[in-house]
Backbone as XML, in Angstrom:
<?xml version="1.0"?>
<chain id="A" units="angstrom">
  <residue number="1" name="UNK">
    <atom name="N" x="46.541" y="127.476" z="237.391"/>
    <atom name="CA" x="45.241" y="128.017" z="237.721"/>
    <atom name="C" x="44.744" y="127.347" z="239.009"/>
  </residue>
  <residue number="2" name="UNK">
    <atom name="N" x="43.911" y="128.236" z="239.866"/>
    <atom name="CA" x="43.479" y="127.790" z="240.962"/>
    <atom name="C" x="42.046" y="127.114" z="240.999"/>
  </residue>
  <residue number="3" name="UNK">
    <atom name="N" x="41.803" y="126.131" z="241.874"/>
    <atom name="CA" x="39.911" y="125.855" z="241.438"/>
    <atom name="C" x="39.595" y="125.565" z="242.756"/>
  </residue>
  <residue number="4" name="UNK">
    <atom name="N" x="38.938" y="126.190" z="243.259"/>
    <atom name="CA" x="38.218" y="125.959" z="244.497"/>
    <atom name="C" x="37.165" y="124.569" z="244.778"/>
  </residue>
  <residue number="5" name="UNK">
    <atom name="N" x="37.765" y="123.470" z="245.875"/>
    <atom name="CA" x="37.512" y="122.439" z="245.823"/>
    <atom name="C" x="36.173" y="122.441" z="247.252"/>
  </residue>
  <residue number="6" name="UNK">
    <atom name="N" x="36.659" y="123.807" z="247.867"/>
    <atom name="CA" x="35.390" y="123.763" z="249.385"/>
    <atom name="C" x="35.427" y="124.471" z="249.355"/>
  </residue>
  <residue number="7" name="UNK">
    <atom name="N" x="33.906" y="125.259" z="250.120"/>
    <atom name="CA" x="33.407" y="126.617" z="250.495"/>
    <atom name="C" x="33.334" y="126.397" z="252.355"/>
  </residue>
  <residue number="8" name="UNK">
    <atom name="N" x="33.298" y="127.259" z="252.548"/>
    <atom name="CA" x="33.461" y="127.303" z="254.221"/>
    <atom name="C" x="32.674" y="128.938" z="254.338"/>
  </residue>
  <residue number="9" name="UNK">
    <atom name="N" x="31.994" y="128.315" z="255.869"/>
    <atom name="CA" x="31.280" y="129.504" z="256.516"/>
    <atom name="C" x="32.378" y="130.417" z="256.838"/>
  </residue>
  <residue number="10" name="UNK">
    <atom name="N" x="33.136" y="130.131" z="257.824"/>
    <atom name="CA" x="34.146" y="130.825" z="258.611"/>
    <atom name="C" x="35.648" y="130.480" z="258.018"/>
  </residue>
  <residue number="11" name="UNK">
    <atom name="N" x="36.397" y="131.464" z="258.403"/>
    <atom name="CA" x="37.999" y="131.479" z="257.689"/>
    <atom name="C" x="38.860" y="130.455" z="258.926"/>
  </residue>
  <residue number="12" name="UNK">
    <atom name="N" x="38.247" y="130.242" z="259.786"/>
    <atom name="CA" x="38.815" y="129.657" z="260.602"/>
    <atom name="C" x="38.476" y="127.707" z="260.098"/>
  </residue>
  <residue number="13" name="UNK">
    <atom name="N" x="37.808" y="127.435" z="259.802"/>
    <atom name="CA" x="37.427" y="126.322" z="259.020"/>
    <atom name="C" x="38.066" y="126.099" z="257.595"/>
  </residue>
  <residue number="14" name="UNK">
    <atom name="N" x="38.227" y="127.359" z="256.987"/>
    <atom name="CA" x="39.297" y="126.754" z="255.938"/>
    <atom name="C" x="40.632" y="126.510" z="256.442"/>
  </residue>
  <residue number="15" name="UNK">
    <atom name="N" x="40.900" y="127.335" z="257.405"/>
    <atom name="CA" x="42.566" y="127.085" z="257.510"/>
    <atom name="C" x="42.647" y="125.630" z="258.207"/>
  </residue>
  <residue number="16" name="UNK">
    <atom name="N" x="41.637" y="125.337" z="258.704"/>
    <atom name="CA" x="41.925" y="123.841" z="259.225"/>
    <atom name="C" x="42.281" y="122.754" z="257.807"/>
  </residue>
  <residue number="17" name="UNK">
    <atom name="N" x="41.122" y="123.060" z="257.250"/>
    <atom name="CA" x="41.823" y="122.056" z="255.816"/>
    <atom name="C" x="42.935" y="122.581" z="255.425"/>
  </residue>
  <residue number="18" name="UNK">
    <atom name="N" x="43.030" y="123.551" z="255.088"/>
    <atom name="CA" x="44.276" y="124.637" z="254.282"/>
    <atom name="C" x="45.684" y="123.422" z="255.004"/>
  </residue>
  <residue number="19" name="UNK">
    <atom name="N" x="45.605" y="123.717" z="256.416"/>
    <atom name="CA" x="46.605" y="123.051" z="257.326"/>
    <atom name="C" x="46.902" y="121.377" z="256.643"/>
  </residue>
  <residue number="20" name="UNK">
    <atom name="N" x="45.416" y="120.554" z="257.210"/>
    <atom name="CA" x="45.612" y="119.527" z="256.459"/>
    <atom name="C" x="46.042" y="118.991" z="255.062"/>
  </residue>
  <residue number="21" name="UNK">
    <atom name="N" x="45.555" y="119.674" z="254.230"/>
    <atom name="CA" x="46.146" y="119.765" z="252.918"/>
    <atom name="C" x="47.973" y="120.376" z="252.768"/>
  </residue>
  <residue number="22" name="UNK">
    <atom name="N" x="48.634" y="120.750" z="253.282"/>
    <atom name="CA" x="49.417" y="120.999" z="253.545"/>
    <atom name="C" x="50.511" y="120.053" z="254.414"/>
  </residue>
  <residue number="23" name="UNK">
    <atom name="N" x="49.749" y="119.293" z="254.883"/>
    <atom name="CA" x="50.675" y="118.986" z="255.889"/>
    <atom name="C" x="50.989" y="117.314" z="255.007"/>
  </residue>
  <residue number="24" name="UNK">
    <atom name="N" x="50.090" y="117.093" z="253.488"/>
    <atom name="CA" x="50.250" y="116.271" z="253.000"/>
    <atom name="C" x="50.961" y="116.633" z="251.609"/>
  </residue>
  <residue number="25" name="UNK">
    <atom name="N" x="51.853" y="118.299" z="251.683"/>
    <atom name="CA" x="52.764" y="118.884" z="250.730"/>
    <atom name="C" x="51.645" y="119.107" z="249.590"/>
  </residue>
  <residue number="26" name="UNK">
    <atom name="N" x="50.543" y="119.162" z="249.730"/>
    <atom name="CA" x="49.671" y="119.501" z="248.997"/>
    <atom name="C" x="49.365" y="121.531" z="249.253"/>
  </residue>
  <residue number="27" name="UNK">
    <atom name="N" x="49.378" y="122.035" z="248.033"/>
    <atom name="CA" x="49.603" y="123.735" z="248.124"/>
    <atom name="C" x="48.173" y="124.045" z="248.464"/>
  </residue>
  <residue number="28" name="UNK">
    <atom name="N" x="48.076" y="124.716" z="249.492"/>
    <atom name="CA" x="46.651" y="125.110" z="249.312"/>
    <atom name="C" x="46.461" y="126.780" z="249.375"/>
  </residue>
  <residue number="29" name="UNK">
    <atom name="N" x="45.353" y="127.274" z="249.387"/>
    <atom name="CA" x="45.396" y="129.074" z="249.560"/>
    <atom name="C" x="43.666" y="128.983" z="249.822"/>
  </residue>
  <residue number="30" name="UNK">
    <atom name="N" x="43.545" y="129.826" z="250.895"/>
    <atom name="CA" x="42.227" y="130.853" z="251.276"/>
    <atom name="C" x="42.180" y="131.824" z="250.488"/>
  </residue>
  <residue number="31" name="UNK">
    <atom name="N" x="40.722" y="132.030" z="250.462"/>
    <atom name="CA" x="40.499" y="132.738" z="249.279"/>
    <atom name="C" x="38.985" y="133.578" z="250.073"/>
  </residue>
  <residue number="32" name="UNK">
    <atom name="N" x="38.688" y="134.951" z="249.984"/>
    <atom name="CA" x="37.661" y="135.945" z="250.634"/>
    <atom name="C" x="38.148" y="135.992" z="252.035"/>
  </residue>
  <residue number="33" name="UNK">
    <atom name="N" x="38.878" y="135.747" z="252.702"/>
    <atom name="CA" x="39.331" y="135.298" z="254.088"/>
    <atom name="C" x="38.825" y="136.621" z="254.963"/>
  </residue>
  <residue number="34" name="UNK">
    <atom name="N" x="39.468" y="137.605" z="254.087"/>
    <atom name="CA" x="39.661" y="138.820" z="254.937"/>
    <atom name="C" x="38.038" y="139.598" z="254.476"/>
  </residue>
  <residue number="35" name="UNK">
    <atom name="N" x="37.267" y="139.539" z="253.360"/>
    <atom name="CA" x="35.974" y="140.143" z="253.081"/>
    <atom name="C" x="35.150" y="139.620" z="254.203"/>
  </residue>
  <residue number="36" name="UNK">
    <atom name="N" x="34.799" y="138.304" z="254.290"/>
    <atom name="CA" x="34.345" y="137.934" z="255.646"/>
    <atom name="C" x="34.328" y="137.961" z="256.543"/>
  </residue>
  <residue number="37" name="UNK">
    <atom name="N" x="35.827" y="138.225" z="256.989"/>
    <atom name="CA" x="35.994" y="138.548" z="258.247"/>
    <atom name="C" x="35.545" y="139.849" z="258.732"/>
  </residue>
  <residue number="38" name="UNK">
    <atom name="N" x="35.784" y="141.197" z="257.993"/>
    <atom name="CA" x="35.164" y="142.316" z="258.062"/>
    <atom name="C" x="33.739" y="142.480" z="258.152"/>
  </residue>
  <residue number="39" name="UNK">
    <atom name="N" x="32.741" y="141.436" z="257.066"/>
    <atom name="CA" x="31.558" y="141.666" z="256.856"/>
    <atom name="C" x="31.103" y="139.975" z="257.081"/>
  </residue>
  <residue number="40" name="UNK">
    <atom name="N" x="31.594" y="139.687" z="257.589"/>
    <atom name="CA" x="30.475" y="138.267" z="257.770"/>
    <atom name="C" x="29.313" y="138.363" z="257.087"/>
  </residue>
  <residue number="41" name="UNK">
    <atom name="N" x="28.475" y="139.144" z="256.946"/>
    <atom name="CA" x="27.357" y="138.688" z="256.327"/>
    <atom name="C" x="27.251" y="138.444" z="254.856"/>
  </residue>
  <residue number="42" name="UNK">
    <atom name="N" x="28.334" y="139.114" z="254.250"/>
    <atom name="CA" x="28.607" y="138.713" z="252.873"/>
    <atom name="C" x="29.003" y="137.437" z="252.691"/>
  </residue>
  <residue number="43" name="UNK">
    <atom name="N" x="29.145" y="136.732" z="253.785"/>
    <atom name="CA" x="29.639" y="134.938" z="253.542"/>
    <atom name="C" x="28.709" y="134.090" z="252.573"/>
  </residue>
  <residue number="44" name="UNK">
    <atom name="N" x="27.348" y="134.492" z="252.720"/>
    <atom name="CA" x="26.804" y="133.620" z="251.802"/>
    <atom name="C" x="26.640" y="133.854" z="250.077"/>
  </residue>
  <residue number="45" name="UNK">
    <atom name="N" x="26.940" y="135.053" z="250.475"/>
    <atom name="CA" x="26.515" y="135.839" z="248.844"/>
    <atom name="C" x="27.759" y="135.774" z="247.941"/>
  </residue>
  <residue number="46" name="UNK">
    <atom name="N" x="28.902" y="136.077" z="248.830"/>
    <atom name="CA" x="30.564" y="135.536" z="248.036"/>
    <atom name="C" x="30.553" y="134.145" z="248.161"/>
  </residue>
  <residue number="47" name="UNK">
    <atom name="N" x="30.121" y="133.227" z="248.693"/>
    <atom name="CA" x="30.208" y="131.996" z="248.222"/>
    <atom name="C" x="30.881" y="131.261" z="249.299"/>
  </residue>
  <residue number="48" name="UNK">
    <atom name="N" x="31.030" y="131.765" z="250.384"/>
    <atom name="CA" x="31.984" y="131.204" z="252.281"/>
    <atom name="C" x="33.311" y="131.457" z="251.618"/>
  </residue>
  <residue number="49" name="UNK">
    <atom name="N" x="34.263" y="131.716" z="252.229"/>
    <atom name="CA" x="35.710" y="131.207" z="252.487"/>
    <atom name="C" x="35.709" y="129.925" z="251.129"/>
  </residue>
  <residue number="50" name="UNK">
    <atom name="N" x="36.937" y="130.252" z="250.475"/>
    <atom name="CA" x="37.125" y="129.474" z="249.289"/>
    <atom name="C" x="38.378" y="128.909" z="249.946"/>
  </residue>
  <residue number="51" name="UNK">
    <atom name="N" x="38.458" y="127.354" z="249.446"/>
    <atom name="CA" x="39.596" y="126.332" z="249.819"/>
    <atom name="C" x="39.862" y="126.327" z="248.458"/>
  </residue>
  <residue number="52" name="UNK">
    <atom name="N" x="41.778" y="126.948" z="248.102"/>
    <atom name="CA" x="41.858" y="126.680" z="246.230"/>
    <atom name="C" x="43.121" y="125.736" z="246.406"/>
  </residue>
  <residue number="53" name="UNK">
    <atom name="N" x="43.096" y="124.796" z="245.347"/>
    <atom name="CA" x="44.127" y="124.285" z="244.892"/>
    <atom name="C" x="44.474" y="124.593" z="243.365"/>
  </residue>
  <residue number="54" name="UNK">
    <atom name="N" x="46.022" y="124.069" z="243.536"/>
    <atom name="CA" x="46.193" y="123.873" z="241.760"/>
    <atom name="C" x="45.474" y="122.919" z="241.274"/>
  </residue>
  <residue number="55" name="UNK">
    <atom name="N" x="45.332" y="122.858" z="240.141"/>
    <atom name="CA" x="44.553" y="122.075" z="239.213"/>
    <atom name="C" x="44.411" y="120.793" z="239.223"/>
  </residue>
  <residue number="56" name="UNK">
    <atom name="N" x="46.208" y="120.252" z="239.080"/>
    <atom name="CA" x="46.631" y="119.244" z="239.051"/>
    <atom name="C" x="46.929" y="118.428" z="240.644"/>
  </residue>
  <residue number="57" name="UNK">
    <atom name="N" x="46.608" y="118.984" z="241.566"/>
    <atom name="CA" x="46.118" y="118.631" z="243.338"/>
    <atom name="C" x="44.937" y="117.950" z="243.613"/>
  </residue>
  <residue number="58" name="UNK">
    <atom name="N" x="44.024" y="118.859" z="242.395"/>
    <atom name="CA" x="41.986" y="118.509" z="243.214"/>
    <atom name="C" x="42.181" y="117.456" z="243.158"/>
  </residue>
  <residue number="59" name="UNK">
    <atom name="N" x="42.206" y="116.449" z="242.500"/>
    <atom name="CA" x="41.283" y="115.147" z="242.970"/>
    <atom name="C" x="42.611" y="114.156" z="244.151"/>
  </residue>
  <residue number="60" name="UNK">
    <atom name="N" x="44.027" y="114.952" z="244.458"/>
    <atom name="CA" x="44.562" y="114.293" z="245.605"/>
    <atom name="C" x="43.810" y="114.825" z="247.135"/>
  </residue>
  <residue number="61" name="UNK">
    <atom name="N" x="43.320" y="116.384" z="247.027"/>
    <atom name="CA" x="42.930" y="117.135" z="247.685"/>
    <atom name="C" x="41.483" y="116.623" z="248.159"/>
  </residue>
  <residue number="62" name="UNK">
    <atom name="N" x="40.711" y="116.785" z="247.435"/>
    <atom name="CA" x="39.018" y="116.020" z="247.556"/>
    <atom name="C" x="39.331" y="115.146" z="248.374"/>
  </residue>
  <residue number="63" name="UNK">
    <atom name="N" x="40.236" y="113.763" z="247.728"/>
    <atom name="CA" x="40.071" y="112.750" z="248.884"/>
    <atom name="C" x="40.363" y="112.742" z="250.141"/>
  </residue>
  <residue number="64" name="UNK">
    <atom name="N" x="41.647" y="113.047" z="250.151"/>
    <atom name="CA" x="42.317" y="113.928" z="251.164"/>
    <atom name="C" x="40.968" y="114.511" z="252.782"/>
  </residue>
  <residue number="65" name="UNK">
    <atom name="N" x="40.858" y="115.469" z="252.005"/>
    <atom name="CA" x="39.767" y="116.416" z="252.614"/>
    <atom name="C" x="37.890" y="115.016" z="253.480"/>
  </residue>
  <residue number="66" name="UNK">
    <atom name="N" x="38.122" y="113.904" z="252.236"/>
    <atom name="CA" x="36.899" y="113.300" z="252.015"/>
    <atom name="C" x="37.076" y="112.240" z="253.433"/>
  </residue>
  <residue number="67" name="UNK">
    <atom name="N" x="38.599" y="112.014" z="253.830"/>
    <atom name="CA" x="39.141" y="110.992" z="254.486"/>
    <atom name="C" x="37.823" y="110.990" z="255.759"/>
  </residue>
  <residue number="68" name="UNK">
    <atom name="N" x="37.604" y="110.016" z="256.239"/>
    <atom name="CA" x="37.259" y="109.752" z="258.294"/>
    <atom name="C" x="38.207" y="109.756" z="258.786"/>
  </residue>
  <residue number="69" name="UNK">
    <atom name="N" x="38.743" y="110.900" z="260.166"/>
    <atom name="CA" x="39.555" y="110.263" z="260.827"/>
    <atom name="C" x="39.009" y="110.149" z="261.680"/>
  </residue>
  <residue number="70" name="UNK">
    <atom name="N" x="38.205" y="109.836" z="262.535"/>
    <atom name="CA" x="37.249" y="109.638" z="263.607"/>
    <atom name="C" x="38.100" y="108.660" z="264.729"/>
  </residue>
  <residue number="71" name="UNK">
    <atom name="N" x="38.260" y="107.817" z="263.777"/>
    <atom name="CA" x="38.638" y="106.419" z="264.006"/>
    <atom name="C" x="40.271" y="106.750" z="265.235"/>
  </residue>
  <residue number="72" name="UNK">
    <atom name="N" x="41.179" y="107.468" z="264.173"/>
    <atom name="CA" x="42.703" y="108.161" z="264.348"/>
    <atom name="C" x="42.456" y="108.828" z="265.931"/>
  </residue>
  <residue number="73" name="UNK">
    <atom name="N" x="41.495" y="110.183" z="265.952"/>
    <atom name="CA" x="40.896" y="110.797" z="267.080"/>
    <atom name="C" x="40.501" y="110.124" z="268.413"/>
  </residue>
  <residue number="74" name="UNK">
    <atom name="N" x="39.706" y="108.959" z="268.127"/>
    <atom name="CA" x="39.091" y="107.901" z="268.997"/>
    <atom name="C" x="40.761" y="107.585" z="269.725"/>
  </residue>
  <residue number="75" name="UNK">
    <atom name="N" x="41.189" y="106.830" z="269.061"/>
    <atom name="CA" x="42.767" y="106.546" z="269.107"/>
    <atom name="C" x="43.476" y="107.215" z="270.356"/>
  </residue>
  <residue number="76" name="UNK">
    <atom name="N" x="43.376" y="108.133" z="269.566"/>
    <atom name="CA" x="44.388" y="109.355" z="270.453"/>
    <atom name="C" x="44.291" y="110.022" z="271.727"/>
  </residue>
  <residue number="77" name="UNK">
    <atom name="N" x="42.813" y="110.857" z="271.167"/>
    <atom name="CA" x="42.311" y="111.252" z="272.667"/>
    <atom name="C" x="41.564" y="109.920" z="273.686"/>
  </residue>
  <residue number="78" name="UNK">
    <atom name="N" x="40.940" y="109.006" z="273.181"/>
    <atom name="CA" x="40.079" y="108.113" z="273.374"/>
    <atom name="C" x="38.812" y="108.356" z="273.709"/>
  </residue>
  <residue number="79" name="UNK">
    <atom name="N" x="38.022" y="107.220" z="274.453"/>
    <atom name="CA" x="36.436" y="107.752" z="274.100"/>
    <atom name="C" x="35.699" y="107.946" z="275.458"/>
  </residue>
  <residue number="80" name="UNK">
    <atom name="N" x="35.529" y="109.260" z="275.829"/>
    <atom name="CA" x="34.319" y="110.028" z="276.503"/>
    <atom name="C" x="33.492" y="110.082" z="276.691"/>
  </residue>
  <residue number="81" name="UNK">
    <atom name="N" x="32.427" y="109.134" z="275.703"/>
    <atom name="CA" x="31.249" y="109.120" z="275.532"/>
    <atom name="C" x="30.434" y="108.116" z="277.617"/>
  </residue>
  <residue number="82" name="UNK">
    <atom name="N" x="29.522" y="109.136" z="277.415"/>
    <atom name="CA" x="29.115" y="108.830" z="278.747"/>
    <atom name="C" x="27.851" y="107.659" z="278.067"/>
  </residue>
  <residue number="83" name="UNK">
    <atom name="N" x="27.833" y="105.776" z="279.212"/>
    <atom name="CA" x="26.915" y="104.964" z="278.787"/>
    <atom name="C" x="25.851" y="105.450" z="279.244"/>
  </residue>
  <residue number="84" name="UNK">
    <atom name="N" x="24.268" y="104.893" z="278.226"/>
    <atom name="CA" x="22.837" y="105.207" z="278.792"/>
    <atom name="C" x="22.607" y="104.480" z="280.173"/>
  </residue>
  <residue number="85" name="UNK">
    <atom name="N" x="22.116" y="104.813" z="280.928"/>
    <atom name="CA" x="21.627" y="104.128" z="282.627"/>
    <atom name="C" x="20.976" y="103.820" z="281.987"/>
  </residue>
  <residue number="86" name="UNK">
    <atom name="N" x="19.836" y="103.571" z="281.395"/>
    <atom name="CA" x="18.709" y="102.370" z="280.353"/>
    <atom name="C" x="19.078" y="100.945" z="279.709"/>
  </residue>
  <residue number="87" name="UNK">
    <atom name="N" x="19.986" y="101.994" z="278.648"/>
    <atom name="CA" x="20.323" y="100.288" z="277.800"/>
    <atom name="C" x="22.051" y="99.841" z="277.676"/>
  </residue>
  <residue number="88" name="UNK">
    <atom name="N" x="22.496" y="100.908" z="278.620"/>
    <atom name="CA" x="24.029" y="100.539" z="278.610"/>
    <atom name="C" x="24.843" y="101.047" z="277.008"/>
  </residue>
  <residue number="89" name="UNK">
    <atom name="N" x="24.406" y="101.777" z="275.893"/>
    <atom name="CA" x="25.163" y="101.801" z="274.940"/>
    <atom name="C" x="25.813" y="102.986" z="275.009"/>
  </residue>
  <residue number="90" name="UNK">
    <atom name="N" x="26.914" y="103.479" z="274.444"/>
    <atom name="CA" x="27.757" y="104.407" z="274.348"/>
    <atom name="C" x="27.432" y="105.177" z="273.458"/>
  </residue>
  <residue number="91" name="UNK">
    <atom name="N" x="26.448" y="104.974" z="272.052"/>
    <atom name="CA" x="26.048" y="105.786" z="271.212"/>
    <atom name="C" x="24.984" y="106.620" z="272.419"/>
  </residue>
  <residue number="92" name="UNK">
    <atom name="N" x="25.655" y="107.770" z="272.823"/>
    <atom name="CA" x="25.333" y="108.706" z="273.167"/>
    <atom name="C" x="25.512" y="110.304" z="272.970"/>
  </residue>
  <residue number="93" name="UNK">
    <atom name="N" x="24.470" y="111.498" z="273.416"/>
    <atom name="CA" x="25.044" y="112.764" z="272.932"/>
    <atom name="C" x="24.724" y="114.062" z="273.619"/>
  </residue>
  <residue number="94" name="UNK">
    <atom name="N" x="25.091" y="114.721" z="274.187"/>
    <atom name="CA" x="24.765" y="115.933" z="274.786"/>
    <atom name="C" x="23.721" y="116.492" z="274.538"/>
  </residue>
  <residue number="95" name="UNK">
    <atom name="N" x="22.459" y="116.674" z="275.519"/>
    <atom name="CA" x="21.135" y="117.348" z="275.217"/>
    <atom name="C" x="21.132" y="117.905" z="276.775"/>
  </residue>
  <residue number="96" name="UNK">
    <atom name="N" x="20.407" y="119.364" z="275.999"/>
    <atom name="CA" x="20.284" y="119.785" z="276.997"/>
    <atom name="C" x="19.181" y="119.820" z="277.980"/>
  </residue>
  <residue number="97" name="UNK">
    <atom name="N" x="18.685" y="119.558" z="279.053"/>
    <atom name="CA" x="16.777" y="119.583" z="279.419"/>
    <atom name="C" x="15.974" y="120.563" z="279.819"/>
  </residue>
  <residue number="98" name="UNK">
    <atom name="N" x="15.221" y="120.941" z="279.234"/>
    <atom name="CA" x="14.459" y="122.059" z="279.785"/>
    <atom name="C" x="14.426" y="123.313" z="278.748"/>
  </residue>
  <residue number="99" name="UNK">
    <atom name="N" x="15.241" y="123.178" z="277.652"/>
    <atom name="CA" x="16.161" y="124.234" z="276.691"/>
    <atom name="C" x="14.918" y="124.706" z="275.929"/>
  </residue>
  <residue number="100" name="UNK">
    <atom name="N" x="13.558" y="124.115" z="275.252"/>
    <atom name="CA" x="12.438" y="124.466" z="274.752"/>
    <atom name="C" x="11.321" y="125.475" z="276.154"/>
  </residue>
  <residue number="101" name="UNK">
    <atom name="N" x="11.274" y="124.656" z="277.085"/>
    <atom name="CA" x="10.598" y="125.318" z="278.200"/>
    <atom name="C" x="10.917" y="126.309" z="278.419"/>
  </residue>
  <residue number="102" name="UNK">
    <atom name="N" x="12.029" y="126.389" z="278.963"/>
    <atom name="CA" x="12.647" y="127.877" z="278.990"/>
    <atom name="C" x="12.658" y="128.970" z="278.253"/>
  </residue>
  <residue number="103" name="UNK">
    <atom name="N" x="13.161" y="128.453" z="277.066"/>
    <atom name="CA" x="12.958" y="129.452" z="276.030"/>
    <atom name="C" x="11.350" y="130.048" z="275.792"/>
  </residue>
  <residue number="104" name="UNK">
    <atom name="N" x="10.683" y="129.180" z="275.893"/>
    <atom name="CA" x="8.968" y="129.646" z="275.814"/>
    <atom name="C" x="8.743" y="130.289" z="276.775"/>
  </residue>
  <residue number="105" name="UNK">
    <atom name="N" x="9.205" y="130.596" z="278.137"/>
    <atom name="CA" x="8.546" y="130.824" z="279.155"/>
    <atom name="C" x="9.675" y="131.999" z="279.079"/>
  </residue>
  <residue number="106" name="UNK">
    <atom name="N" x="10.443" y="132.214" z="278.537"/>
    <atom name="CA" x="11.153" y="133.585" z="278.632"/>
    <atom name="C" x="10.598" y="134.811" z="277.159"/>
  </residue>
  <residue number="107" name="UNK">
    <atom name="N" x="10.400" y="134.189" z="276.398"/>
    <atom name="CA" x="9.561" y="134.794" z="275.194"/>
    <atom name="C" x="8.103" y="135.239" z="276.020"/>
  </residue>
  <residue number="108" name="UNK">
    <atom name="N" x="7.074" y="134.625" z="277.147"/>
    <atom name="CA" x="6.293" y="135.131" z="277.076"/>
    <atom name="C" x="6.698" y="136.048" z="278.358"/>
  </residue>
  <residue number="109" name="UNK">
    <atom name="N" x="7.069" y="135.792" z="279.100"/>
    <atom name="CA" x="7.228" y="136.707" z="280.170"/>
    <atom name="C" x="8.572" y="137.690" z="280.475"/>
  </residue>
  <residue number="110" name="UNK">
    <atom name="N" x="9.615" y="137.690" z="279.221"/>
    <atom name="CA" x="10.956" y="138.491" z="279.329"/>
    <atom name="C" x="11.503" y="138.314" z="280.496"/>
  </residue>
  <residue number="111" name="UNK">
    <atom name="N" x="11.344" y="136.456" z="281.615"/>
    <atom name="CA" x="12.096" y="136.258" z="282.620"/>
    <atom name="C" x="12.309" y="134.805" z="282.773"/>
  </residue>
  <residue number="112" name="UNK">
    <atom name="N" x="13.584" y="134.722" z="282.478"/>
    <atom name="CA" x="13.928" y="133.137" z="282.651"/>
    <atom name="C" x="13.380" y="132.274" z="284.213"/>
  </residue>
  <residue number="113" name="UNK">
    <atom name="N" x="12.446" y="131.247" z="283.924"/>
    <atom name="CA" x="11.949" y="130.870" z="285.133"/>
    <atom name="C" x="12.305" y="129.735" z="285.082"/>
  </residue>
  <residue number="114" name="UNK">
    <atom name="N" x="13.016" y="128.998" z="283.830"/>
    <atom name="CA" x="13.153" y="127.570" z="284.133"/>
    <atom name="C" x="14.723" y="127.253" z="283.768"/>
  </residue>
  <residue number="115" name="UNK">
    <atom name="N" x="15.431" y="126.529" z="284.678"/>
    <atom name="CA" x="16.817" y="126.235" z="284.552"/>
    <atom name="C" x="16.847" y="125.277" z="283.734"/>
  </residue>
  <residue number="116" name="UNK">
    <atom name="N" x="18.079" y="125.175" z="282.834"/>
    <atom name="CA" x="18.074" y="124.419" z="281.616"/>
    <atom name="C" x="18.922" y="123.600" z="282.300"/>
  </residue>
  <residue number="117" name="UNK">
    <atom name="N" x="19.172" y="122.154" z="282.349"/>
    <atom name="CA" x="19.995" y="121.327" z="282.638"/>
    <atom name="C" x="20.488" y="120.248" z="281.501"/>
  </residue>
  <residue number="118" name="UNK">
    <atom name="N" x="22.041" y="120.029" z="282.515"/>
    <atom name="CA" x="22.545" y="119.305" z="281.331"/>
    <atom name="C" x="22.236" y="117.498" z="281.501"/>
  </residue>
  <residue number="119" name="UNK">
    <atom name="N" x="22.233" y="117.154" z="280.352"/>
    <atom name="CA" x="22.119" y="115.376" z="280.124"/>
    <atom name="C" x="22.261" y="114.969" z="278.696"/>
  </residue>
  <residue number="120" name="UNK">
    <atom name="N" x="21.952" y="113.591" z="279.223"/>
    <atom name="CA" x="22.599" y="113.234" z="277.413"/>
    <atom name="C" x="21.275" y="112.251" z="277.071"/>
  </residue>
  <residue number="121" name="UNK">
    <atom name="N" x="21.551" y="112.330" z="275.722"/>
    <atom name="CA" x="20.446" y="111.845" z="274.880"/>
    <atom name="C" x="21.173" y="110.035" z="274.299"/>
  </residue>
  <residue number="122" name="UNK">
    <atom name="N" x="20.166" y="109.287" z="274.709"/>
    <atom name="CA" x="20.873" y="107.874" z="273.393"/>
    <atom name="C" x="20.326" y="107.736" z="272.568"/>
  </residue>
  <residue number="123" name="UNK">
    <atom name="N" x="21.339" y="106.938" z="271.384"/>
    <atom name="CA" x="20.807" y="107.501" z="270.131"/>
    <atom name="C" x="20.473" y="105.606" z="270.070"/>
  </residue>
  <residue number="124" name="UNK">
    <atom name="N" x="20.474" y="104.748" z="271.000"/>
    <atom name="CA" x="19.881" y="103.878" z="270.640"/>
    <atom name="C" x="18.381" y="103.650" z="271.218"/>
  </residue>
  <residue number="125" name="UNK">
    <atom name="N" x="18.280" y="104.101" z="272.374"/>
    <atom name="CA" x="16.867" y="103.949" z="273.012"/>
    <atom name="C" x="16.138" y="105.264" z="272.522"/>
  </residue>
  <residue number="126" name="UNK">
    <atom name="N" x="16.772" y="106.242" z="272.924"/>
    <atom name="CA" x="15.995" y="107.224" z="272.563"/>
    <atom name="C" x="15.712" y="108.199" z="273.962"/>
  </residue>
  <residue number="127" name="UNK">
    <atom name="N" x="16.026" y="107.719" z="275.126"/>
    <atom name="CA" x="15.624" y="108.015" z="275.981"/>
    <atom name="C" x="17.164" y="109.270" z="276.760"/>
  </residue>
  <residue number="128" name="UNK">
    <atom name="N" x="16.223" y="110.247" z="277.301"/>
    <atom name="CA" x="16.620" y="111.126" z="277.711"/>
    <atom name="C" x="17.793" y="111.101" z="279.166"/>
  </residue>
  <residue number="129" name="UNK">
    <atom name="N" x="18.585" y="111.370" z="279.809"/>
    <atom name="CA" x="18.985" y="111.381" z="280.945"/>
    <atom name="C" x="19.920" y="112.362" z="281.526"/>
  </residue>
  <residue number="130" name="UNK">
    <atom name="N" x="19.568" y="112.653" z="282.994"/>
    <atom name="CA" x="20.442" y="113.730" z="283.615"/>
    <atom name="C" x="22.060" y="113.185" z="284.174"/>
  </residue>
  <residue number="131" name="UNK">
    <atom name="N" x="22.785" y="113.810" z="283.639"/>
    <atom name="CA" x="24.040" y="113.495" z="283.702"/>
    <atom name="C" x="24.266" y="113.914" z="285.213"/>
  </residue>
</chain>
């Protein structure tokens, strides 16, 4: 018997686990793959994209699935993260500036007047900056 261990928005998000689970000889199967894909909007009401295992898998699967590899990723590709000109830390993150203004000023007048620019946000100061 099969028991569905994750729900997923998109079919493209299960097959990523599907993959991972697999690639640890663990059986896995998508499940609504193709209803969604036709009707997306039925994703929430069928329950997203079903991740199933056998029975006797779930709790290798859960953990599996539960792992960080952040760490592995960091590793591999290595780290990108642009430092704050403020406080020098690397806990940083892509924000965009201007992205509220704009949007208001195109809602009232149906004409984009303000350019959205890119910068990054730190998540230790708090403070904003143009990349």
């Amino acid at each position: 018997m099969l028991i569905t261990i994750a729900s997923y928005s998109f079919p493209f998000e299960a097959h990523i686990a599907r993959a991972r689970l697999e690639s640890e000889e663990i059986p896995a199967f998508v499940a609504d793959e193709h209803t969604i894909n036709m009707q997306w909007l039925y994703s929430n009401a069928l329950g997203g994209v079903r991740l199933q295992v056998p029975e006797e898998f779930v709790d290798a699967a859960i953990e599996i699935l539960n792992e960080d590899r952040e760490l592995d990723l960091v590793e591999t590709m290595g780290d990108d993260s642009t430092p704050c000109p403020h406080c020098g830390s690397t806990d940083t993150e892509f924000h965009q500036i201007g992205r509220r203004w704009a949007f208001l000023v195109f809602l009232g007048l149906e004409f984009p007047l303000f350019p959205v620019k890119e910068g990054i946000r730190c998540n230790h100061c708090g403070k904003v900056s143009r990349t």
